[in-house]
NUROTI-581876 format. One record per residue: residue number from 1; residue in one letter; x, y, z of N, C-alpha, C, O in turn. Coordinates in steps of 0.2 Angstrom, whole numbers, plus 2048, in hexadecimal, padded with zeros to 3 digits. Atoms other than C-alpha are relative to their C-alpha. Example, Ala and Ser with C-alpha at 12.3 -4.5 7.8 and 13.67 -1.06 7.14 Angstrom:
BEGIN
SITE   resi   resn   n_px   n_py   n_pz   ca_px   ca_py   ca_pz   c_px   c_py   c_pz   o_px   o_py   o_pz
SITE      1      a    804    7FA    800     83E     7EA     827    804    806    800    809    805    803
SITE      2      s    7FC    7FA    7FF     844     7FB     824    7FC    805    803    7FF    80B    804
***
This chain:
BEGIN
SITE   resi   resn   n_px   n_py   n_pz   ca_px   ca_py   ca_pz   c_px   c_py   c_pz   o_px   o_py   o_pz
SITE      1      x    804    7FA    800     800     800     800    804    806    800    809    807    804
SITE      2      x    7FB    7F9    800     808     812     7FC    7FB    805    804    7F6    804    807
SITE      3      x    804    7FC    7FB     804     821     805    803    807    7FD    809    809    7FE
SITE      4      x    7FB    7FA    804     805     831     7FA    803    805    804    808    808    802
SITE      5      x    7FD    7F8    7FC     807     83E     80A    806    800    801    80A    804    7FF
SITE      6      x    7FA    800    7FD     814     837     812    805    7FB    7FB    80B    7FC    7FC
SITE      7      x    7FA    802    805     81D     82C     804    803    7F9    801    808    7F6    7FE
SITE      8      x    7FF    809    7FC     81E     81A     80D    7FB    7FD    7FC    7F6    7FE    7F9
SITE      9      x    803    805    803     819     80D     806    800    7F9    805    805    7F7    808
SITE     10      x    800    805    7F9     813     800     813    7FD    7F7    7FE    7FA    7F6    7F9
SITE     11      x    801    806    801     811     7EC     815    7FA    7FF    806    7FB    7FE    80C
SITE     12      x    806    802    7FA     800     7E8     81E    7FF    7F7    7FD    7FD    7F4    7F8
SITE     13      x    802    807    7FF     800     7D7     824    7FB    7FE    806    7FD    7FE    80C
SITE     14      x    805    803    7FC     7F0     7D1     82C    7FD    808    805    7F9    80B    803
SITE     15      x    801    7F9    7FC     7EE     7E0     83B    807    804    7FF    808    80A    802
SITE     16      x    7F6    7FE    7FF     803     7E4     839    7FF    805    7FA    7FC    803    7F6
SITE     17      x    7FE    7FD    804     807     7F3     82F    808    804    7FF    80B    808    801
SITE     18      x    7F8    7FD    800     818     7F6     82B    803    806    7FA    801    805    7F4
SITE     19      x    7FB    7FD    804     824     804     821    804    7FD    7FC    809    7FC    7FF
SITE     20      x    7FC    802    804     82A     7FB     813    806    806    7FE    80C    804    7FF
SITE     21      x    7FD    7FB    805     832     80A     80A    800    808    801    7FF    80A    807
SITE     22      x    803    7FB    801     831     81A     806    806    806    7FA    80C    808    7FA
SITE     23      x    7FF    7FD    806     831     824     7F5    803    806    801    807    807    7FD
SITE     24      x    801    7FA    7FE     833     834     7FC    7FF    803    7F9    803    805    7F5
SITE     25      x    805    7FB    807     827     83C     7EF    7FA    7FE    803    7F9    7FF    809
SITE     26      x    807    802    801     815     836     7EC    7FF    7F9    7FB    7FE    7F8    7F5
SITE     27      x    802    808    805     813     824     7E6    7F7    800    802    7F4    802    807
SITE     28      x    807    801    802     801     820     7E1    7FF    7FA    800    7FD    7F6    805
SITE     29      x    803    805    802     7FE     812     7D8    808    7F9    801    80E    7F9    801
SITE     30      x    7FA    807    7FC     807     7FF     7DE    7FF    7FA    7FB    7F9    7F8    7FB
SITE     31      x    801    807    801     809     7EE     7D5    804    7FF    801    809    803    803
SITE     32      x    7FB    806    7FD     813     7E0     7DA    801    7FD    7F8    7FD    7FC    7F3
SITE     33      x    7FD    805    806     81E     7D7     7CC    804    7FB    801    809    7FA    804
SITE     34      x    7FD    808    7FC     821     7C5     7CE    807    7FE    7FD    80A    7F9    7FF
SITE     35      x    7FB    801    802     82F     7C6     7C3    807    804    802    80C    803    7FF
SITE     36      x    7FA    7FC    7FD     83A     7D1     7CD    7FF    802    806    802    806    809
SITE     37      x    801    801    7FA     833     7CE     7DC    800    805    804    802    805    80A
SITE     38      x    7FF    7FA    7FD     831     7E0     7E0    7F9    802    7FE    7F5    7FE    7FA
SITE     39      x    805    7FC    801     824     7ED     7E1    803    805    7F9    809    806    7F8
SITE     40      x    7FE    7F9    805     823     7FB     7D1    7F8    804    802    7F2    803    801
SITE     41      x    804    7F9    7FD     81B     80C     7D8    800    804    7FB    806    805    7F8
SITE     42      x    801    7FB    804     812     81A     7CD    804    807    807    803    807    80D
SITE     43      x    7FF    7FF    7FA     81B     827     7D7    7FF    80A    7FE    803    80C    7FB
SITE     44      x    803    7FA    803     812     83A     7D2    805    805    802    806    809    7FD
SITE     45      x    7FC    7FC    800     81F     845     7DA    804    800    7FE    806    805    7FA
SITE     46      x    7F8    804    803     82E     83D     7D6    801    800    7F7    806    801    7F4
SITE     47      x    803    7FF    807     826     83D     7C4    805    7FA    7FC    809    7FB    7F8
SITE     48      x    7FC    806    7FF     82C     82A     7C4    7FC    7FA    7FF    7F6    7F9    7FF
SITE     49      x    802    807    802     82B     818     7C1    804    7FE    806    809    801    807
SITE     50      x    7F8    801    7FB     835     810     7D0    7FC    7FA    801    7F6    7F9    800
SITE     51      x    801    804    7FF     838     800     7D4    801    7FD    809    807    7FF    80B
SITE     52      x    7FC    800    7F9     839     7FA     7E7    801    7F9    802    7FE    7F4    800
SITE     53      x    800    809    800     83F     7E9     7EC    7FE    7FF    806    7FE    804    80A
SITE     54      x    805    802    7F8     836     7E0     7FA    805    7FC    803    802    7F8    807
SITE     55      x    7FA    801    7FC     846     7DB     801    802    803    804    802    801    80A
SITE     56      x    800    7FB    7FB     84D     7EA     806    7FD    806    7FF    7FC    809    804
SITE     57      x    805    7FA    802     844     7F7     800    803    804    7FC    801    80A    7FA
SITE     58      x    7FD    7FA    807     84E     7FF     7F3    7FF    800    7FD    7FD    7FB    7FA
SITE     59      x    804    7FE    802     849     80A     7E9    805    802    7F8    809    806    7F6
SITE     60      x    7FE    7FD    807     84C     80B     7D6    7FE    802    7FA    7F9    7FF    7F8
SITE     61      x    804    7FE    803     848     817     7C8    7FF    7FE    7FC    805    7FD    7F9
SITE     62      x    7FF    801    808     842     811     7B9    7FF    802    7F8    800    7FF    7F3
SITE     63      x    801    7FF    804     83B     81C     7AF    7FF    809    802    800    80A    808
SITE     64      x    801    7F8    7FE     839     831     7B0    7FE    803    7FA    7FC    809    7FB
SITE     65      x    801    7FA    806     836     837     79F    7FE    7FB    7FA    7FF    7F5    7FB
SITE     66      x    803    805    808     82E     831     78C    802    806    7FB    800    80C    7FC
SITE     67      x    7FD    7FC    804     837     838     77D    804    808    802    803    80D    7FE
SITE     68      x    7FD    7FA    7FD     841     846     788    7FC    804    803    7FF    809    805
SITE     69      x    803    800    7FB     832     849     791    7FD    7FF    803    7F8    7FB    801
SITE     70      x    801    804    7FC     830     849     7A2    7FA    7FE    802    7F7    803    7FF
SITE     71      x    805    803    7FD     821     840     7A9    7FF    805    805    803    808    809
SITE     72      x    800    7FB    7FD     815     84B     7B1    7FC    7FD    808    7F9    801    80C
SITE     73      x    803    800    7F9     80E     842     7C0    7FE    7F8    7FE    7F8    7F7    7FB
SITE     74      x    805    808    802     80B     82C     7BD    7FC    800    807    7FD    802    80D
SITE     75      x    805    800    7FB     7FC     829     7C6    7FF    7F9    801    800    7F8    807
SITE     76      x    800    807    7FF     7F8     815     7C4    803    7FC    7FC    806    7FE    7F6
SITE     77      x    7FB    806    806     7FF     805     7BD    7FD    7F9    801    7FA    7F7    805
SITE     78      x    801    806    7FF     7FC     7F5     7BA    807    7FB    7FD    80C    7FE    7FB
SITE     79      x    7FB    800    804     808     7E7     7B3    7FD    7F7    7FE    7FA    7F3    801
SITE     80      x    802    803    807     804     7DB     7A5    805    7F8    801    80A    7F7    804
SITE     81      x    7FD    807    801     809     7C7     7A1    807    800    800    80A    7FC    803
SITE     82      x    7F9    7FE    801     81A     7CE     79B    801    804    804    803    809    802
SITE     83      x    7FB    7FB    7FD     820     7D6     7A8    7FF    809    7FF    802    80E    803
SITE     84      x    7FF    7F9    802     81D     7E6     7A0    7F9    806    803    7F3    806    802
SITE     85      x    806    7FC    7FD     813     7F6     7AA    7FD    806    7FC    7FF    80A    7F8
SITE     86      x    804    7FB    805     807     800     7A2    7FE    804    805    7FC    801    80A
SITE     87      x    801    7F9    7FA     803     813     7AC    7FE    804    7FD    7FE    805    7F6
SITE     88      x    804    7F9    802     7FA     821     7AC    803    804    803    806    804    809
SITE     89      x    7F9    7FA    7FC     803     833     7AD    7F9    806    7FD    7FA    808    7F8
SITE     90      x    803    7FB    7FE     7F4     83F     7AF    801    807    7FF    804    809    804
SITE     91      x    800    7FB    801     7F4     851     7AA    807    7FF    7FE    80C    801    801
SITE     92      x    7FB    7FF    803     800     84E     79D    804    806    7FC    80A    808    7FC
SITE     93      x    7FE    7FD    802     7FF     85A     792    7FE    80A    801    7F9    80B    805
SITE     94      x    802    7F9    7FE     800     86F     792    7FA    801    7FF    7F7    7FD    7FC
SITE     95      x    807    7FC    804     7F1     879     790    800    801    7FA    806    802    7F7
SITE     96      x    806    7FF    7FE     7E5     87C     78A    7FD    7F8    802    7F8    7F8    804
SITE     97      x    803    805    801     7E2     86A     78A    805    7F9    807    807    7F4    806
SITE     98      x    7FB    802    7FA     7EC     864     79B    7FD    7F8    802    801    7F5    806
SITE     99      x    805    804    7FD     7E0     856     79F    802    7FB    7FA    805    7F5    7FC
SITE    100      x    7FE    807    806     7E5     84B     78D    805    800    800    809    805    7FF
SITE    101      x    7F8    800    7FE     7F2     841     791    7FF    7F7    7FE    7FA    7F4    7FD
SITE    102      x    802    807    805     7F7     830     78B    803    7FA    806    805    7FB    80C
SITE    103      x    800    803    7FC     7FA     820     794    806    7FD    7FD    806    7FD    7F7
SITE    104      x    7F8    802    7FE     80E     818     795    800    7F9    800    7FE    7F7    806
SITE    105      x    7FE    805    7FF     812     808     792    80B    7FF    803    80F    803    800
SITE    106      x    7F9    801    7FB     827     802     79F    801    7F9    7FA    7FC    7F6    7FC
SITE    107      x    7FE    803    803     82D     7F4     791    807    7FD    804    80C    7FD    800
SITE    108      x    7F7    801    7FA     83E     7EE     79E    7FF    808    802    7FB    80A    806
SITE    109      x    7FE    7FB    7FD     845     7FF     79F    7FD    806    7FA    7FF    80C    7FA
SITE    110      x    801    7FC    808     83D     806     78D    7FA    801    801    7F6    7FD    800
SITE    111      x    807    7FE    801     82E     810     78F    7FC    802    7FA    7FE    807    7F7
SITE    112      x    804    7FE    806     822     811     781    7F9    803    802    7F6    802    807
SITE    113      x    806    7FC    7FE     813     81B     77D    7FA    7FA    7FC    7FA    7F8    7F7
SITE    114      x    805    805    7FF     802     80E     780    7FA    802    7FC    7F7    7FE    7F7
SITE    115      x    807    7FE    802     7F2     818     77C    804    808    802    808    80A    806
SITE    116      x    7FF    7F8    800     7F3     82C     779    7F9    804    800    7F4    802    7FD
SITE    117      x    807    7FB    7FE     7E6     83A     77E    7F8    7FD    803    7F3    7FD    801
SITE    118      x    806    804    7FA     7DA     831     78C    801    807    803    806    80A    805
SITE    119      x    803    7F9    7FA     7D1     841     797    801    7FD    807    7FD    7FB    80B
SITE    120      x    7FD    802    7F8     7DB     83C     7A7    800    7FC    801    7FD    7FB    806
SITE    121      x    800    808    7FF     7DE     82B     7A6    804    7FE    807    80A    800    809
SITE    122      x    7FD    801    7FA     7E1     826     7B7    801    7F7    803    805    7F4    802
SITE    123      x    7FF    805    7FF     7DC     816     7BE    802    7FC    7FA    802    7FE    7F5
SITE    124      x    7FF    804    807     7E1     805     7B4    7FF    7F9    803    801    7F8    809
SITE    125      x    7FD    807    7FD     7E2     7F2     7B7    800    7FC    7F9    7FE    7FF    7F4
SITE    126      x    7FE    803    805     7E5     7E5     7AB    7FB    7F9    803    7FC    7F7    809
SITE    127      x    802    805    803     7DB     7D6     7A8    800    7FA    7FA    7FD    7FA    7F4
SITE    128      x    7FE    804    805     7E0     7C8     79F    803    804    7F9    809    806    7FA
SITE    129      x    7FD    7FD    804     7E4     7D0     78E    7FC    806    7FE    7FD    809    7F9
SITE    130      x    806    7F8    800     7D7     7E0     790    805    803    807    807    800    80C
SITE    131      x    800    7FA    7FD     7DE     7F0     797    7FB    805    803    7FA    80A    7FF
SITE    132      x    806    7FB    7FF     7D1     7FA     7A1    802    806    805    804    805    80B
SITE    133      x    7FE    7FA    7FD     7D4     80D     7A4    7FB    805    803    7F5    804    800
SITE    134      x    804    7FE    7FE     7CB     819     7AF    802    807    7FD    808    809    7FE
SITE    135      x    800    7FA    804     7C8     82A     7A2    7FB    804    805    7F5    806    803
SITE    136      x    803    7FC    7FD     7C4     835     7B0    7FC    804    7FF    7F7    804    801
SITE    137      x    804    7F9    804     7C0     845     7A8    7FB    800    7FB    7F7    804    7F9
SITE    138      x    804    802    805     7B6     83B     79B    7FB    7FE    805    7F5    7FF    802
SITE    139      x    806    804    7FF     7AC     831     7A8    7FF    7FA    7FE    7F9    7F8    7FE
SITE    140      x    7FF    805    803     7AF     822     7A0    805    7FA    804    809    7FB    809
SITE    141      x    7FC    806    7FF     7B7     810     7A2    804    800    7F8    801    7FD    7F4
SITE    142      x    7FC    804    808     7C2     80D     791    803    7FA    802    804    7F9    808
SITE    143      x    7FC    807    800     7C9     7FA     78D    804    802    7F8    802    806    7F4
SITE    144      x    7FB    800    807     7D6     7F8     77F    803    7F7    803    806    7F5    808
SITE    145      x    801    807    802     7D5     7E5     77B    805    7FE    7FB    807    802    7F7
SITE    146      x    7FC    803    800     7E0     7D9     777    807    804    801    80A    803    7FC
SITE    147      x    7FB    7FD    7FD     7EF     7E4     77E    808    7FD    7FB    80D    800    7F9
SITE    148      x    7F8    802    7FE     7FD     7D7     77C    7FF    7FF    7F8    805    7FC    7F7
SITE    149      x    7FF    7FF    807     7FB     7D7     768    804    804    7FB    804    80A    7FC
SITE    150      x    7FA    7FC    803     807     7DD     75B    7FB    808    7FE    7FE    80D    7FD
SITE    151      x    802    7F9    802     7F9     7EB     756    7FE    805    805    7FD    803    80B
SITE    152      x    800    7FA    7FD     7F7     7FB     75D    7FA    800    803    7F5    7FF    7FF
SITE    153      x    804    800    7FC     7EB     7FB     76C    7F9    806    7FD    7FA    80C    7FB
SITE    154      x    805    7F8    800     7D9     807     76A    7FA    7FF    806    7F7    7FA    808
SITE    155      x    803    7FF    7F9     7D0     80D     779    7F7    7FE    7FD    7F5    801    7F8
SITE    156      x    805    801    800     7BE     806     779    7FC    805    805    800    807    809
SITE    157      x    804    7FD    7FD     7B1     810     782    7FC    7F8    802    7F9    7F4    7FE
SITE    158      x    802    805    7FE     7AC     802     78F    7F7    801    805    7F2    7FE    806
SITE    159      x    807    7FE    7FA     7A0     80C     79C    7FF    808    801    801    80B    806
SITE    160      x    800    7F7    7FB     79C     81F     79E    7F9    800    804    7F4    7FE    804
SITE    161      x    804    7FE    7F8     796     825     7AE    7FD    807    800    800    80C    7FD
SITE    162      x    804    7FB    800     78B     832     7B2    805    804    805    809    802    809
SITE    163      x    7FF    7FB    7FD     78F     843     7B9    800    7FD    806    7FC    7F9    807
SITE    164      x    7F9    7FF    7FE     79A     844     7C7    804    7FA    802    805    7FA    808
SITE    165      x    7FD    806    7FE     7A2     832     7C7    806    7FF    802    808    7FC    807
SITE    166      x    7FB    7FF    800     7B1     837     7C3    807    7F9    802    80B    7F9    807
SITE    167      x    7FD    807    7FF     7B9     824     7C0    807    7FF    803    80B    803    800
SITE    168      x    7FA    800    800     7C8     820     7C8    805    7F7    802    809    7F4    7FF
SITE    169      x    7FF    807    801     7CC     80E     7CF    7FF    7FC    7FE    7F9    7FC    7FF
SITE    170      x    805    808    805     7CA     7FE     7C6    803    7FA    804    808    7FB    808
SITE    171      x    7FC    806    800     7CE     7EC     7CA    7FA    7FC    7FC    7F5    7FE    7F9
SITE    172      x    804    807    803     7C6     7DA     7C4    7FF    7FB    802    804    7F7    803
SITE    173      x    7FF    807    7FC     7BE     7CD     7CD    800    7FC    7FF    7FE    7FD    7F9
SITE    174      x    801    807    802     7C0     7BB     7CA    7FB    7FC    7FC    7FC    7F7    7F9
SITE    175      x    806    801    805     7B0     7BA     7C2    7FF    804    7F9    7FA    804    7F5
SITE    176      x    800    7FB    806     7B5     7C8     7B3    7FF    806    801    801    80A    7FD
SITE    177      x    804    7FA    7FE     7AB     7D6     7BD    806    805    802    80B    804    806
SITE    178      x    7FD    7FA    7FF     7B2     7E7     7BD    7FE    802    802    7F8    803    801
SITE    179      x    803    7FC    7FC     7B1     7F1     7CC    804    808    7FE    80A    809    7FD
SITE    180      x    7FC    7FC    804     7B4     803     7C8    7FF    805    807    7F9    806    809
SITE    181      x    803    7FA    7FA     7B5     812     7D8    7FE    807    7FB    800    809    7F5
SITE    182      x    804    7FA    803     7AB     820     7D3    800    805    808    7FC    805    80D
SITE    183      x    7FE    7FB    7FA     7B2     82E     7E1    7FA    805    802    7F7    807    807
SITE    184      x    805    7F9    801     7A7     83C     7DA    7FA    7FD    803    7F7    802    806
SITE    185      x    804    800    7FD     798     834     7E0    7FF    7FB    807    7F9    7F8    808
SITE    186      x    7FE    806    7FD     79F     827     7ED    7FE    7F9    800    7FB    7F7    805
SITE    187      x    801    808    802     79D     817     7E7    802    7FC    7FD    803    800    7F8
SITE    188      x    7FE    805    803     7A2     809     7E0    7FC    7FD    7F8    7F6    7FB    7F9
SITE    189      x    806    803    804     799     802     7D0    805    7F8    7FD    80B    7F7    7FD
SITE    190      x    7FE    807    804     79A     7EF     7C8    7FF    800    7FA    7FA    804    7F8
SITE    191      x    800    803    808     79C     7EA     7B6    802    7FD    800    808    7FB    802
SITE    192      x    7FE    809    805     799     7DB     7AD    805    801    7FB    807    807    7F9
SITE    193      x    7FA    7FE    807     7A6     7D7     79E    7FC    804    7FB    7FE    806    7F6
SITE    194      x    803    7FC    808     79A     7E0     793    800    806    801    800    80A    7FD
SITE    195      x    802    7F7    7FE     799     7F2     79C    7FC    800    802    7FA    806    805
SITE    196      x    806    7FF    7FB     78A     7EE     7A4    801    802    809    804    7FE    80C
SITE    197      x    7FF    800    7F8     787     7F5     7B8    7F9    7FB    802    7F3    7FB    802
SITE    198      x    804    804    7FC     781     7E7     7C0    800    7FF    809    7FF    7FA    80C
SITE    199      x    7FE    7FD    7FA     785     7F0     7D1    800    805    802    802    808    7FD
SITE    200      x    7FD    7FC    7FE     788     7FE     7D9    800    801    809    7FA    800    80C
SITE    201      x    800    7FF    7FB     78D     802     7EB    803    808    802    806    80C    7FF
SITE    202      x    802    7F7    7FD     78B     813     7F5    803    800    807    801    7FD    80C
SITE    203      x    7FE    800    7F8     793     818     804    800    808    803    802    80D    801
SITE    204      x    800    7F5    7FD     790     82B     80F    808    800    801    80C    7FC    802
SITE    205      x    7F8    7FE    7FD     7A0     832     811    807    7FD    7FF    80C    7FC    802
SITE    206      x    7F8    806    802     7AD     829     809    800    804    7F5    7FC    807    7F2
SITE    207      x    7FC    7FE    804     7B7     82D     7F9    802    7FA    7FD    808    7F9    7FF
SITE    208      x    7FA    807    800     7BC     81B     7F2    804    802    7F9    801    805    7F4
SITE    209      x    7FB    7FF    805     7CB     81D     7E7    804    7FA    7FC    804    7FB    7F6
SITE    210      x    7FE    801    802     7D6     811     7E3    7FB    7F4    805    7F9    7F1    80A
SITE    211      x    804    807    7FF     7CF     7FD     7E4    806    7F9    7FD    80A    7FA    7F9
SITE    212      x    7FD    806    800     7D8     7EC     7E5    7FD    7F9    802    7FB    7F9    808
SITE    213      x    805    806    7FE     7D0     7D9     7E3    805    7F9    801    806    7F4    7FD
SITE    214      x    7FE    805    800     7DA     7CC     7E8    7FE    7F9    806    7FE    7FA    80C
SITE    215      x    801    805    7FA     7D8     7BA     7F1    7F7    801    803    7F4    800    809
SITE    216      x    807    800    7FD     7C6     7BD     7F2    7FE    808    803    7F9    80A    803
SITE    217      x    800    7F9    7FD     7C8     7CD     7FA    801    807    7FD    807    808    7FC
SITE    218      x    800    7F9    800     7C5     7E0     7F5    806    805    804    807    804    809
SITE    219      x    7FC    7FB    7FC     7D0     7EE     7FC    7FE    807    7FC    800    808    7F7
SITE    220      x    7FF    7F8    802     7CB     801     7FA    800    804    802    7FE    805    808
SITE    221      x    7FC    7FB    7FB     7D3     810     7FE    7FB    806    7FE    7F8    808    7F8
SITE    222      x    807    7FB    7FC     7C7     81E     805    806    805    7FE    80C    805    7FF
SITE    223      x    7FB    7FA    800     7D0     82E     801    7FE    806    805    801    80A    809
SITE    224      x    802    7FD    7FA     7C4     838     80B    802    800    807    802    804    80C
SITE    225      x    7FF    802    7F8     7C7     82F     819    808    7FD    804    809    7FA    809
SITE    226      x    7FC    805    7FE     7D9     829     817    7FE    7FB    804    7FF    7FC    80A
SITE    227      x    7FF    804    7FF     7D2     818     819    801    7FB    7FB    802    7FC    7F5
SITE    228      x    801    804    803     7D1     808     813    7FD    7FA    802    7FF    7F7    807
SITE    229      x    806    804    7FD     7C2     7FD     812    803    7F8    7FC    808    7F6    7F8
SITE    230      x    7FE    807    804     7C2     7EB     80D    7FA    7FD    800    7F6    7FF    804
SITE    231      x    807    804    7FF     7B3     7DF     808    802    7FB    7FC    807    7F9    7F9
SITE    232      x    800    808    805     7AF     7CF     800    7FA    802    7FE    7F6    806    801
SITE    233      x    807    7FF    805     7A1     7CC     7F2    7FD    7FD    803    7F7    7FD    801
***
């Protein structure tokens, strides 16, 4: 778990929370890569790719800029069958159009450009060979299908949400179903594989921001409330 205030990145085991790390920036978004047995952090201030090892926690850069420029803030990541992480870097470009900005493919240490001009692509998670991005500013879900194909990915318009959803974490449960956080109106919505909402959950006073499904279990981080809740379906 990252912690943008303060820059720690922590190991919760069971009630135990411990200080793995710390960025000293803003890490965001977190996956685990089982082939380097390390964490890779989105990290916004640092305007960074970092890799940290779950050994000792050392902290290495792997990425800071695309074609000689710099990266203006990655916000999430996810990471692919190959090894390879795909991120989103948020208010990429100048005005007047500050809000489209493109999403980043990590290739080893060779960053390439993924999808270009999504309205604030922030969240993301990977499913099998579908890509699913949170187009904040747009209010939508995008997928870009079959991914791992020699042709050039195109963002599908999967789900738009109504005024003020403002999409931002994704994950995928075991059953295919896309849970997507909707902050702007605090709640949670379900999608079937087709884009259908065959759910939605509502909470007073909470903010859910970023969401993770594994072992059966949910985790989402409340930004309102610096917390994090956890549930089962």
């Amino acid at each position: 778990m990252t912690s943008a205030s303060s820059g720690n990145i922590f190991m919760i085991n069971k009630s135990n929370i411990d200080s793995h790390a710390n960025t000293k920036g803003r890490p965001l978004g977190i996956a685990f890569s089982k082939n380097t047995n390390s964490l890779i952090v989105a990290d916004a201030e640092r305007k960074a790719i970092l890799r940290v090892s779950l050994g000792n926690g050392s902290i290495t850069q792997l990425c800071t800029s695309f074609e000689d420029m710099e990266l203006n803030g990655p916000s999430d990541l996810d990471i692919n069958e190959n090894d390879e992480v795909i991120f989103t870097d948020p208010l990429r470009n100048p005005y007047p159009n500050p809000c489209i900005s493109p999403v980043y493919k990590l290739v080893k240490n060779d960053i390439e450009l993924f999808i270009s001009d999504l309205a604030f692509p922030s969240g993301i998670t990977i499913s099998s060979e579908n890509v699913f991005i949170s187009e904040t500013r747009a209010n939508r879900l995008v997928v870009l299908e079959n991914h791992l194909s020699d042709e050039p990915p195109e963002p599908k318009m999967f789900r738009r949400f109504a005024e003020p959803g403002n999409p931002d974490g994704i994950t995928v449960d075991d059953n295919g179903n896309i849970y997507q956080t909707l902050p702007g109106i605090g709640a949670i919505a379900v999608l079937n594989d087709q884009g259908e909402m065959i759910e939605i959950y509502h909470m007073e006073s909470w903010k859910p921001s970023n969401i993770h499904f594994t072992d059966g279990i949910f985790y989402v981080t409340d930004r309102l409330g610096s917390r994090i809740f956890k549930f089962t379906k």
